[in-house]
C-alpha positions in Angstrom: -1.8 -17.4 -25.6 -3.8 -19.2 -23.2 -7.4 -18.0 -21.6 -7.2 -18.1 -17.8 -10.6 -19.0 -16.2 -12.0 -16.9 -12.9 -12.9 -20.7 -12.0 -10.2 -22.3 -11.8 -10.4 -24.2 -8.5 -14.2 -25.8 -9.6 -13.0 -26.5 -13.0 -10.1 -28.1 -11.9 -11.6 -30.4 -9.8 -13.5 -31.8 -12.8 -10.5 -32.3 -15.1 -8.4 -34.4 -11.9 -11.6 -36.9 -11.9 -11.4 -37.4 -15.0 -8.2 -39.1 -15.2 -5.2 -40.5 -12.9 -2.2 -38.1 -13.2 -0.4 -40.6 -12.4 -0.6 -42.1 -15.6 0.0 -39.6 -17.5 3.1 -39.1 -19.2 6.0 -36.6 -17.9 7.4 -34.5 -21.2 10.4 -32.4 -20.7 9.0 -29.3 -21.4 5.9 -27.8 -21.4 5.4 -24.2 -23.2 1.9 -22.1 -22.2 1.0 -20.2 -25.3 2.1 -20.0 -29.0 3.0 -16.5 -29.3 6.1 -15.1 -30.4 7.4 -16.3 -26.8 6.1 -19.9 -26.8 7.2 -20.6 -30.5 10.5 -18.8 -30.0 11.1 -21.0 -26.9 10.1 -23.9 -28.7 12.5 -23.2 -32.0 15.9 -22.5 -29.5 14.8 -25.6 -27.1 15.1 -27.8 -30.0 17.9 -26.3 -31.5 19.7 -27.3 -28.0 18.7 -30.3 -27.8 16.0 -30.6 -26.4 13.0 -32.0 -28.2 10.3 -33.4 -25.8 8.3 -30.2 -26.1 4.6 -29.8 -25.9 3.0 -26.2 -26.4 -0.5 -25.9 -25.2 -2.7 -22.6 -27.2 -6.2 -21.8 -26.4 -7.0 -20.5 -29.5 -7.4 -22.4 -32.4 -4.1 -21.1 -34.2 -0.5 -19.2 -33.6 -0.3 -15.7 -33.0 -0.6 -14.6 -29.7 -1.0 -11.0 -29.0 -1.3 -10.7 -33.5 -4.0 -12.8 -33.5 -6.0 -11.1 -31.3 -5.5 -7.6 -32.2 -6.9 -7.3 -35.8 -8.7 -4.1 -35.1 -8.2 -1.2 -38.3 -5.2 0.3 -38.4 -3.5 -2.4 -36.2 0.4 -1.9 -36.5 3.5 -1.8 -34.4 5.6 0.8 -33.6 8.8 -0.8 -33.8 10.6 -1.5 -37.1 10.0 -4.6 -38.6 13.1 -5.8 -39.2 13.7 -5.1 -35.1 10.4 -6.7 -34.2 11.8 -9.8 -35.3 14.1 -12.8 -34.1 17.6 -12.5 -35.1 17.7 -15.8 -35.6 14.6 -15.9 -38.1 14.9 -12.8 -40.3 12.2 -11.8 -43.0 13.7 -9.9 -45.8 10.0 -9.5 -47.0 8.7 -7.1 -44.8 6.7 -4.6 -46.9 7.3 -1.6 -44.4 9.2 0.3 -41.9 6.6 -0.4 -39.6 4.6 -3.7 -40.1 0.6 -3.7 -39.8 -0.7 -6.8 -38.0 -1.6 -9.2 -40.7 2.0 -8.8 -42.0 3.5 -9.7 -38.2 0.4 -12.6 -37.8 1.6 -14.1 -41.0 5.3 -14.2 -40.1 4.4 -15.8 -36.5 2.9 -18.3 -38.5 5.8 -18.7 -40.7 7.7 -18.9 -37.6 6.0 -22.8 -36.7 5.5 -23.7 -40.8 9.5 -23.0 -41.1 10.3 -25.0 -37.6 7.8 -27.4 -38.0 6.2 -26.8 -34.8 2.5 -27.4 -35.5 2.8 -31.0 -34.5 3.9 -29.7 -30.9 0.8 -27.5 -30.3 -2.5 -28.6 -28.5 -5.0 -26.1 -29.6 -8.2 -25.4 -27.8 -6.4 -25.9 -24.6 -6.9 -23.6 -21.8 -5.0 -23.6 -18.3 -6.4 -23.4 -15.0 -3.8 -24.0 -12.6 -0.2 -25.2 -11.7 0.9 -27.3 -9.2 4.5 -28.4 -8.5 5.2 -31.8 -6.8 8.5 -31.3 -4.9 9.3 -35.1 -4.4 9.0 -36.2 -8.0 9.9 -32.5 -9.3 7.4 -32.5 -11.8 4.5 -29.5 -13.0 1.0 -31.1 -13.1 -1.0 -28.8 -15.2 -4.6 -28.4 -15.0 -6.8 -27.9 -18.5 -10.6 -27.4 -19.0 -12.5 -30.3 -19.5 -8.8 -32.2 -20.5 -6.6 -34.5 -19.2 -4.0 -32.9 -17.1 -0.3 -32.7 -18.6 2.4 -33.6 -16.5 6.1 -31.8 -17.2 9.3 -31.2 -15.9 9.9 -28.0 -16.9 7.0 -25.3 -17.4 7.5 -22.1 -20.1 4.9 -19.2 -19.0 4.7 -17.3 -23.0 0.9 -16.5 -22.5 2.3 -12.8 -22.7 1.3 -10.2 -20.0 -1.6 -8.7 -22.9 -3.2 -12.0 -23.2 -6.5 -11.0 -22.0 -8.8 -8.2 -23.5 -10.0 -6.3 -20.5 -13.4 -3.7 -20.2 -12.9 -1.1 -17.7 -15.4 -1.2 -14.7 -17.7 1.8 -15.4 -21.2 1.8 -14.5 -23.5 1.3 -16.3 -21.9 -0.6 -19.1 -24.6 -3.6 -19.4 -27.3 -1.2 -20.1 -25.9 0.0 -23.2 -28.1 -1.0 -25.7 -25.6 -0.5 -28.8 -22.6 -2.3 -29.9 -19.9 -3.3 -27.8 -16.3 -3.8 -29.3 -13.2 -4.4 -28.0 -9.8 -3.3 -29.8 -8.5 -6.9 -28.7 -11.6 -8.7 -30.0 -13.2 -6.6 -33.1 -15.9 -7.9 -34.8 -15.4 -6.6 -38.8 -19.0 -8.0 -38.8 -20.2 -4.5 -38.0 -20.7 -2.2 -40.5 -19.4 1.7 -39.7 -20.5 3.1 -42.1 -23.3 6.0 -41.1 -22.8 5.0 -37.5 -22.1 7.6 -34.4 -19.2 5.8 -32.8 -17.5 6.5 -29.1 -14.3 5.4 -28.5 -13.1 5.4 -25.0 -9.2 5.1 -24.7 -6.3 7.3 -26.2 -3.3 4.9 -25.7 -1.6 3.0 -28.6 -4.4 1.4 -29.9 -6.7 3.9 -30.0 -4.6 6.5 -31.9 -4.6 3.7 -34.9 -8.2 3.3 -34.5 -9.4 6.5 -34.8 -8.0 7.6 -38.2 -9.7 4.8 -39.6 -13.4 4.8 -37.9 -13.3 8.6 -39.2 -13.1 7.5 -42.7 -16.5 5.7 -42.9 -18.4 6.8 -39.7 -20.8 9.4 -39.7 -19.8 10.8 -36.4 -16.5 9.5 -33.7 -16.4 10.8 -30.3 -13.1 10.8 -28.4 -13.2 10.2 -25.1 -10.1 11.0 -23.6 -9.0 10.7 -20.0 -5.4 11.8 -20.1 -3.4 12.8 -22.9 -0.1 11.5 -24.3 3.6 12.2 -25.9 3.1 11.9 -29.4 6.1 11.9 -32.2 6.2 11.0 -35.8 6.5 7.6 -37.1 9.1 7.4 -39.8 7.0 4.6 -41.8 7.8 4.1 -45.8 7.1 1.4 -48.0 9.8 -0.8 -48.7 11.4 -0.7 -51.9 11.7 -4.1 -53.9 15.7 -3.1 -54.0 16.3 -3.8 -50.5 14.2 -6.8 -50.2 16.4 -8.6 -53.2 19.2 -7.7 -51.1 18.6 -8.6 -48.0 17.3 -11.5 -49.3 20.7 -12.4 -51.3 23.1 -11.0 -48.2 21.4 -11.4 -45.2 24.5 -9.6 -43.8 22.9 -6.6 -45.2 19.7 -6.8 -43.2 21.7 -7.8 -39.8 23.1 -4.5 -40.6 20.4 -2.5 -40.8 19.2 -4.4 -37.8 21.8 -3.5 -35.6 22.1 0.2 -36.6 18.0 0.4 -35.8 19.0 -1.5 -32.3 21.7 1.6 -31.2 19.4 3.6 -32.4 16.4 2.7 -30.2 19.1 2.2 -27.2 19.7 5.6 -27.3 16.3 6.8 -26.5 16.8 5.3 -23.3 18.5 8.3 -22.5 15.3 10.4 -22.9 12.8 7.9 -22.2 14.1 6.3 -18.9 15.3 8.6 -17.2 15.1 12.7 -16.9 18.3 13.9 -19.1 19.0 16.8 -21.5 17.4 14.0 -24.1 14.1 13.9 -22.4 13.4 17.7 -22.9 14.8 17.8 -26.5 11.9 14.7 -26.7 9.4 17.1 -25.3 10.6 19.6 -27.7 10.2 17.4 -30.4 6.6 16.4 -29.6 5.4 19.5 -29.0 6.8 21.0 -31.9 4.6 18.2 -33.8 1.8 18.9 -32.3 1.8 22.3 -32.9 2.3 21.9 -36.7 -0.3 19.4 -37.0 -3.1 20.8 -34.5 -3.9 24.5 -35.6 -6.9 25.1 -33.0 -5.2 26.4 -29.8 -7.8 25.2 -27.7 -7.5 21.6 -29.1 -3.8 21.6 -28.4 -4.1 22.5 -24.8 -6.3 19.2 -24.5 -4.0 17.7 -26.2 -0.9 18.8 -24.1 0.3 16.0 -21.4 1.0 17.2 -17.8 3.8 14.5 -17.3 7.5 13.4 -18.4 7.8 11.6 -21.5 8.2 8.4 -21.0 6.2 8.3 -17.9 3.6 6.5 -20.1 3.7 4.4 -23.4 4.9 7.0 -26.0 2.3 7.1 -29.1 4.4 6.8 -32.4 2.0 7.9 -35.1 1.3 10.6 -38.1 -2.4 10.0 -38.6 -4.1 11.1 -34.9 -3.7 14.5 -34.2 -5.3 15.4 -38.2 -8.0 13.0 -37.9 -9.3 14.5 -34.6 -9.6 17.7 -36.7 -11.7 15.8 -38.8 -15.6 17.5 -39.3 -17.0 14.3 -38.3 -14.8 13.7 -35.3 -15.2 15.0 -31.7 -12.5 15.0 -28.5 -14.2 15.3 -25.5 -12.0 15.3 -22.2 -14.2 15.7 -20.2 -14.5 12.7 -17.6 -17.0 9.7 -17.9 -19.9 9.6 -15.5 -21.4 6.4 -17.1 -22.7 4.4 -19.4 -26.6 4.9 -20.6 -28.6 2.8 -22.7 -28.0 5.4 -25.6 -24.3 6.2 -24.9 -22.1 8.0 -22.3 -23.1 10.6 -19.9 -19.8 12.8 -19.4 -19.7 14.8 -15.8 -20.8 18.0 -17.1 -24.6 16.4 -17.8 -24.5 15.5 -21.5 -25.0 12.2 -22.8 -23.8 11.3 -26.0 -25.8 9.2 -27.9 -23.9 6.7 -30.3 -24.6 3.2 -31.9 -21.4 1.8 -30.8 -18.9 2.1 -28.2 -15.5 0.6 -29.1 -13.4 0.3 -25.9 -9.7 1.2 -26.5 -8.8 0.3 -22.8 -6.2 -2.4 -23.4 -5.4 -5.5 -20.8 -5.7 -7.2 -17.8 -2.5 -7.3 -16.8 -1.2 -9.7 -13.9 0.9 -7.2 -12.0 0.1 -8.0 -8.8 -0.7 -11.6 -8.9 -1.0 -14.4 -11.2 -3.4 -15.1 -14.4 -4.7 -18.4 -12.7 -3.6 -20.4 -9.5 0.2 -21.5 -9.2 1.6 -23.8 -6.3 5.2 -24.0 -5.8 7.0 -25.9 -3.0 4.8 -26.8 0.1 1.9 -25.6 -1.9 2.6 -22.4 -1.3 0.9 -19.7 -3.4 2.2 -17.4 -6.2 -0.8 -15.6 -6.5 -0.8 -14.6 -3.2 3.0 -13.8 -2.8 2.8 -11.5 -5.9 -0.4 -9.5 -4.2 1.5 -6.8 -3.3 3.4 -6.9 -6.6 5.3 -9.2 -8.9 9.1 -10.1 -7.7 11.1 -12.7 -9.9 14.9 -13.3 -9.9 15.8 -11.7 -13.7 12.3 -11.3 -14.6 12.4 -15.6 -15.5 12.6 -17.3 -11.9 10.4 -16.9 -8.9 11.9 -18.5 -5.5 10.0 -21.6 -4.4 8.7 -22.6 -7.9 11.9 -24.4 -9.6 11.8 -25.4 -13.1 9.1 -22.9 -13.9 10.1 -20.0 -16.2 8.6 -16.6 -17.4 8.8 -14.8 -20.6 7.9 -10.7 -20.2 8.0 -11.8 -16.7 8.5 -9.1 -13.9 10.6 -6.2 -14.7 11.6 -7.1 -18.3 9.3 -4.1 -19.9 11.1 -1.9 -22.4 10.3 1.3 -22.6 12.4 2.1 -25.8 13.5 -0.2 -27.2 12.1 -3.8 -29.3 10.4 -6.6 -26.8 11.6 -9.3 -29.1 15.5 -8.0 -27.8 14.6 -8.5 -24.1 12.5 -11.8 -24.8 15.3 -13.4 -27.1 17.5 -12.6 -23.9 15.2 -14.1 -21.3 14.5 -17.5 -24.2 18.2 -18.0 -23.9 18.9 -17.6 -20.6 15.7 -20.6 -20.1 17.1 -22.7 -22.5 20.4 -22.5 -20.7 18.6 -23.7 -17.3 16.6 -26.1 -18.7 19.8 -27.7 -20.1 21.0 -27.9 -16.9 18.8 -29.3 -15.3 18.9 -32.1 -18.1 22.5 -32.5 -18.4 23.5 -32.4 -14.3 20.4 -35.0 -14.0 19.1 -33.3 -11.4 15.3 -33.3 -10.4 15.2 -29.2 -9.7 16.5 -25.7 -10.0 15.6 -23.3 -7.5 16.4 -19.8 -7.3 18.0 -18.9 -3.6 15.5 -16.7 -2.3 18.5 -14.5 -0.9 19.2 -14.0 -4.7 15.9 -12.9 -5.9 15.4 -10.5 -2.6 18.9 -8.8 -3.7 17.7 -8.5 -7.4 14.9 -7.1 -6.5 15.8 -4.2 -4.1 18.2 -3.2 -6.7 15.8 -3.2 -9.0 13.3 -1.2 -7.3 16.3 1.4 -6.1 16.8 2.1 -9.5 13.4 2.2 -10.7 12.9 5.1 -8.4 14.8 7.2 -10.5 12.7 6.5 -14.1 10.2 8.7 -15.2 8.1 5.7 -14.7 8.0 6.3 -11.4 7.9 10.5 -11.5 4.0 10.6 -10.7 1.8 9.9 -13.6 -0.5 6.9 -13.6 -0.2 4.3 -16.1 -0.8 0.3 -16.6 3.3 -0.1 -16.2 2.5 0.5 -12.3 0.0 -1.0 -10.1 -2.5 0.8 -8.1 -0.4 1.8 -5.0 2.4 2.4 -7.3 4.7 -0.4 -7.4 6.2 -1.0 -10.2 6.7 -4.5 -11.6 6.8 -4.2 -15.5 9.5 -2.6 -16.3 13.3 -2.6 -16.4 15.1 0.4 -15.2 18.3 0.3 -18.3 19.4 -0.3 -21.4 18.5 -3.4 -23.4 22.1 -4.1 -23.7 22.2 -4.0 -20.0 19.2 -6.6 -19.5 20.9 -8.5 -22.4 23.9 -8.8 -20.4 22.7 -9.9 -16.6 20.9 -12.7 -18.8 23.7 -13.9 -20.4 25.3 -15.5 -17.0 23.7 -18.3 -15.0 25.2 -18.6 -11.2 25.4 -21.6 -9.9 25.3 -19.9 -6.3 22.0 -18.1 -7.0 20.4 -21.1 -6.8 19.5 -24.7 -5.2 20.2 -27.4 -7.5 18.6 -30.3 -6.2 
């Protein structure tokens, strides 16, 4: 995934003196990050056809998102064999629910199997985009590199690309360790420490259980609690890898029941249904077999729909909170001392480390680093009032430049890897298009995209997204850009059709 600089316009001043771009050579496709996206572009690009790729990472190997998230505990909450390509399944996964080295390792089986380590350009990190109309090519802007030039452009940097500390004062004066979930340092030792950790989203409740086995004391600070349920996790038994293995059939199988599965949470998760309460039901049952204190579970109680926010999958939170050594504290953050936290009702904490569980900077209303489309005009400051794209790939004005987990294409119950397989086709599709009808651009109408989007946002207003809690899926006056208001099987089909007559072919 690629590291976008607050500097752009300086730094990429610097990298246009240092060579003519107009000598540098045009490839067919260039792919921003070597994530699951990038690398699962790459592998269904070439298996169309098309092979004149170049991927550009700024670390200094694949993995994205697994790469970067190596904290204790680290695991998805998706089934393996569903947070997966169809096209590449691993019959080896070792449980229900894979832990982040497992998921790393497969990425980078993904470009060993595909051989697409000659394609990637590590240590490369973009600072702009710029789109010449006339020659309808992408000139793209590096640190301290030559600029690449390219025909088409894949954004797969991935919307949780970029670890981000929340903006509380106080926060340089502490004089203890710092550590993000995104960037952990296993340098530091726990053990007999007094640890805060601010955050109680997804990767917090996988943090905690495992900072209570060897610190001496964990604080919880917790600004709003969330819908837990049970993860059904289990070790796999060597049975079913041999067979899935020796019939991949089998595995496809299991695949697709896990995929109706998950589709039909969509009826509790989405949207306010009979299911959503039986959900409710479900989680609070939980939590009242696994928290005994009364007190504790009334802190512990959400005040909003499930689904409203990212649902916590896990079986290890609510008992290590009960812990002896282990402290929830709800009440709200003042700001950060030299020794610790000061909460609002006067106390300070004091604590040798604060580990910030407070997730991403996500681009929701604008974009990651400078983008000029047609005329020069500006995506960054046509997406300030919130992203809009024509089925979450195209944006209107910027032809032959594609997004993965672009706007709108959030799932909220079902596997990412379904929506972005759907969004990889649907690219590859346009991209051979634009090859085959030798044409120099393809540009979505912006009649098209304005009539996608008003339907979308129609029926976004009937989610539980949008029933009045405050989560990253929205933006701060409350539009929301992230996610998609359906089934997968619904986004899966509106990408499966390219009209001619939503766009400009030029």
């Amino acid at each position: 995934m690629t590291q976008y600089l607050d500097k752009a316009p300086d730094a990429g001043r610097r990298s246009r003196k240092a060579a003519d771009p107009s000598a540098v050579k045009v490839v067919e496709v260039l792919i921003v990050g070597a994530g699951f996206a990038g690398l699962g572009s790459a592998i269904q690009l070439r298996k169309a056809g098309i092979t004149d790729i170049a991927i550009v990472e700024r670390g200094t190997e694949v993995g994205g998102t697994w790469r970067d998230n190596q904290y204790p505990g680290a695991a998805c909450d998706i089934p393996s064999n569903l947070y997966s390509f169809s096209f590449a399944q691993n019959p080896g996964w070792t449980r229900g629910y894979s832990g982040s080295r497992e998921i790393l390792e497969y990425i980078k089986g993904l470009a060993r199997d595909h051989d697409l380590l000659p394609l990637i350009r590590f240590q490369h990190n973009v600072e702009a985009l710029h789109f010449d109309g006339g020659e309808g090519v992408w000139t793209v802007t590096l640190t301290g590199r030559e600029p690449i030039k390219a025909r088409s452009v894949v954004m797969a940097q991935g919307p949780l690309s970029n670890a981000g500390f929340p903006n509380m004062r106080g926060i340089e004066s502490f004089q203890g360790k710092k550590i993000h979930s995104a960037r952990w340092d296993h340098s530091y030792d726990f053990a007999g420490k007094r640890v805060a950790v601010i955050g109680t989203g997804a990767s917090a409740v996988q943090i905690i259980p495992e900072l209570v086995k060897v610190a001496d004391k964990v604080k919880v600070f917790q600004r709003t609690p969330g819908w837990v349920l049970p993860r059904f996790d289990f070790q796999s038994p060597e049975w079913t890898k041999a067979l899935f293995a020796k019939l991949p059939v089998s595995q496809t199988a299991v695949r697709e029941a896990m995929y109706w599965i998950h589709e039909s949470m969509a009826l509790g998760m989405i949207w306010n249904t009979p299911m959503t309460k039986a959900l409710e039901i479900l989680g609070n049952r939980f939590r009242e077999a696994q928290v005994k204190d009364a007190w504790l579970r009334r802190q512990l109680t959400p005040d909003f729909k499930i689904g409203c926010k990212r649902v916590l999958m896990t079986n290890d939170y609510y008992p290590a909170l009960q812990k002896p050594n282990c402290e929830l504290i709800s009440w709200p953050i003042a700001n950060i001392s030299e020794k610790g936290i000061r909460s609002v009702e006067g106390l300070e904490h004091q604590v040798d480390c604060i580990v910030f569980a407070t997730g991403f900077e996500v681009s929701k209303n604008g974009t990651p680093f400078p983008v000029h489309g047609l005329g020069g005009r500006d995506l960054n400051a046509e997406w300030s009032g919130g992203a809009q794209a024509y089925k979450s790939v195209q944006v209107s004005g910027y032809p032959n430049l594609y997004f993965t987990f672009g706007p709108n294409s959030g799932p909220g119950h079902n596997s990412a890897l379904v929506y972005m397989e759907s969004q990889i086709d649907y690219i590859v599709r346009s991209i051979g298009k634009l090859a085959a009808g030798k044409l120099k651009y393809i540009d979505v109408r912006a009649d098209a995209q304005k009539t996608y989007n008003v339907d979308i946002q129609k029926r976004l207003a009937k989610t539980n997204w949008n029933s009045g809690c405050k989560s990253w899926y929205l933006s701060a006056d409350g539009f929301n850009s992230t996610m998609f208001p359906g089934f997968a099987t619904q986004f899966a089909k509106q990408m499966a059709t390219f009209r001619d007559r939503d766009y400009r072919l030029v």
